[in-house]
N, C-alpha and C positions, 0 to 999 in steps of 0.2 A: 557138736556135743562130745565128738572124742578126741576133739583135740582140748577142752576144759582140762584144766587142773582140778584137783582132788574139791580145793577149795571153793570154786565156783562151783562146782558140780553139787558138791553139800547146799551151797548157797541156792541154786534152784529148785533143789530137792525139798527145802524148807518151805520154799514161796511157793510151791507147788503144792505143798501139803496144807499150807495157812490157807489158800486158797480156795482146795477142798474145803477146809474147816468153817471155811467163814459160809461157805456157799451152801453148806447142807445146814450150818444152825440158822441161817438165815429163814432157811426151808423150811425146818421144824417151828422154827418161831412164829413165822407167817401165821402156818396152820394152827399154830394154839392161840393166835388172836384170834386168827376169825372164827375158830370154835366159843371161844368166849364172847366173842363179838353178837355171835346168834346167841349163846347162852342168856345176855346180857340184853339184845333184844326181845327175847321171848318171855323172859323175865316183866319185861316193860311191857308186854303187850296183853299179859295175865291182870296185870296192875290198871291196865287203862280197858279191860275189858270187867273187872269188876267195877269200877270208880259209872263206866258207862250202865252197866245192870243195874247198880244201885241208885243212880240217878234216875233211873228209866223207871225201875219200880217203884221209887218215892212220890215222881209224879204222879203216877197211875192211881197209887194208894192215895195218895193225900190233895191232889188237884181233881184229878179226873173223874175218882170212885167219890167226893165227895158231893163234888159239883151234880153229879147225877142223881145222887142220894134226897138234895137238900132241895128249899123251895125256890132257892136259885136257880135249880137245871130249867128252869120255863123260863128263866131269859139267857142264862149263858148255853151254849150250845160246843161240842169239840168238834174241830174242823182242822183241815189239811190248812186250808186257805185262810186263817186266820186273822191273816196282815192287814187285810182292808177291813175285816168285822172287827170292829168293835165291842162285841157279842160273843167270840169266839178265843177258843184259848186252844192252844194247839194239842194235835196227838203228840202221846207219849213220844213215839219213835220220830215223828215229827220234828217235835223238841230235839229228839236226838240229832238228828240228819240236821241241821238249822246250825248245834252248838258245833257240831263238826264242821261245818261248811269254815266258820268263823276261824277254828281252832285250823284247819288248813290253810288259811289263808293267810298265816302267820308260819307254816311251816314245821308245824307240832307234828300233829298227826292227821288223816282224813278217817271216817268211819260212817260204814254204811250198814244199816240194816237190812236185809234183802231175802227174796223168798221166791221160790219158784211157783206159788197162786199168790203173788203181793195184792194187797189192798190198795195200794196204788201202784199203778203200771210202772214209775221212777224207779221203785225199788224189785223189780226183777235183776237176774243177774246181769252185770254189763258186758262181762270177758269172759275168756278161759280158764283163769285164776277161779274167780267166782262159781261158774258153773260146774267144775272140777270139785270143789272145797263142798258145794251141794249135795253130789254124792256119793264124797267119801264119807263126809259125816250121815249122812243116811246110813252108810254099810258100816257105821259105829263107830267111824272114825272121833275121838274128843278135839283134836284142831286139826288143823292145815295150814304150813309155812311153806313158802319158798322166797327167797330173793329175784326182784327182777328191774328191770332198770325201764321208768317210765319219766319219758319227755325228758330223757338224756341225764334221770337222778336215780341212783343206785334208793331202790324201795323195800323196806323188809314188807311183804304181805301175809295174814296173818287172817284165819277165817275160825268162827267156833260157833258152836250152837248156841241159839237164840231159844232162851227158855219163857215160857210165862210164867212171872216167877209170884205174882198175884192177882185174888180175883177180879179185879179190876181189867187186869188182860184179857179174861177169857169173854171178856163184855162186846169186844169188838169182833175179837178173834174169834167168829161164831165155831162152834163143836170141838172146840180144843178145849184142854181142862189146866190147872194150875200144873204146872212140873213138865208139861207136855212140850216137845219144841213147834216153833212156830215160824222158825227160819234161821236167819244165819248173821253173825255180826263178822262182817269183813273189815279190816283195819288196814293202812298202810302209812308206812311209818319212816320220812324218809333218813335215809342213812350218811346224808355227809357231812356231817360234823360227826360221826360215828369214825367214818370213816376217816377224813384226817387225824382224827385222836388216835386211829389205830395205826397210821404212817407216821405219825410221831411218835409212839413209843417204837416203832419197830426200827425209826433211824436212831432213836435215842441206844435202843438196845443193841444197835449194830454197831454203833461206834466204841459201845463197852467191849464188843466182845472182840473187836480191830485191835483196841488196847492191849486187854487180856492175851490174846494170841501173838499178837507183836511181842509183849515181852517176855513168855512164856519160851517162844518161839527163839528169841534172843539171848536167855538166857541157855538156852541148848547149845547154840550155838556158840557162844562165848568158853562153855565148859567141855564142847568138842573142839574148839579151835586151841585152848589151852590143853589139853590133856591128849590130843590126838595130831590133832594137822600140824603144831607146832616142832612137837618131839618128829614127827613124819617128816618133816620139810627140812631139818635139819640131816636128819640119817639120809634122806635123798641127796641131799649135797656131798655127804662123805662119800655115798658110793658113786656118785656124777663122776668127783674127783680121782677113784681106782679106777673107774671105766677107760679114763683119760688120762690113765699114767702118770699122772700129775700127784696123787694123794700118797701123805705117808701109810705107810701100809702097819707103824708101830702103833698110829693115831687110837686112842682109846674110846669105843662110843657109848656115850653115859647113857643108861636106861635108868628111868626113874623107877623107884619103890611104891606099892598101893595101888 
């Protein structure tokens, strides 16, 4: 390093500093994707947590609340097990758990209704995510996210309370009343076409800012190397030449103006 000349030394100085540059915006970009990235999951999980409520209560109201109502309920009857009766038309949450199963198995998303005294034994909590998200929303928590990586696929998870949202609900759900909660709607939601969209704009955006600082960078150095190392490398020559007895000593050295 100190045997460098002026010029290389600027020259590493530079690629040392682009270097820096590239590596900390690189840093801060990451992080304002994947801020957005959960922004933009959570976003989606508010959306697919109403589309599921609203689905859930229509059935309730207009399948379930009517069927019991009408002279029909003395032959159709609501059951878990629906599949082999003939006679039987599913529960609400049922229906739910049923469209989810489908809607996973394509890779959308999975959603579970679940409850710590479930009416059916299936929908108790299954993990730690679940029974964590139980009672923080108990102590009033309104959701619970975190990321986790299940069967090696990066998952947003994503839990909120489960309201009965009409009288219909509270038909099952003995001693609960409309608005009351009666458990928990857990989602997961997996993340990798999230995620390569986000390694694609981050290479996209790293090679702007390669550009960007390349010529940025370049253009310093062009108006250092003409304004400074040039007029330098020369007056270093005239005095090489006195050192060495060799230079006229009448020789006039031009300093530029500005």
């Amino acid at each position: 390093m100190q045997h460098l000349r002026i010029g290389p030394k600027f020259v590493l100085f530079l690629g040392t500093l682009a270097t820096g540059l590239f590596v900390c915006g690189l840093w801060v970009m990451y992080h304002q994707e994947e801020n957005r990235l959960r922004m933009l999951l959570e976003e989606e999980g508010k959306n697919i947590q109403s589309q599921i409520e609203i689905t859930r209560a229509y059935i309730a109201k207009n399948y379930v609340g009517k069927i019991k109502k009408s002279s029909m309920g003395s032959h159709l009857h609501v059951s878990r097990d629906h599949e082999q009766d003939p006679d039987a038309i599913p529960f609400p949450a049922t229906a739910t758990q049923e469209i989810s199963k489908e809607l996973g198995g394509l890779g959308v998303y999975q959603a579970r209704l679940i409850s710590d005294q479930p009416m059916n034994p299936a929908n108790a909590p299954r993990d730690t995510f679940e029974k964590k998200a139980i009672e923080l929303i108990k102590n009033g928590a309104e959701s619970v996210s975190e990321i986790q990586t299940i069967n090696g696929v990066p998952t947003y998870r994503r839990a909120n309370a489960d309201v009965a949202s009409v009288d219909a609900c509270v038909s099952c759900h003995v001693g609960k009343n409309p608005g009351e909660v009666i458990g928990l709607l857990s989602l997961s939601i997996p993340m990798t076409h999230a995620r390569e969209a986000m390694a694609s704009s981050l290479l996209h955006s790293g090679a702007w800012m390669i550009a960007i600082i390349g010529i940025c960078l370049g253009a310093v150095y062009g108006l250092v190397h003409g304004l400074v190392l040039k007029p330098l490398h020369g007056l270093t020559a005239v005095f090489r030449d006195i050192a060495q007895g060799k230079g006229d000593l009448t020789k006039r050295v031009l300093v530029g103006k500005g």
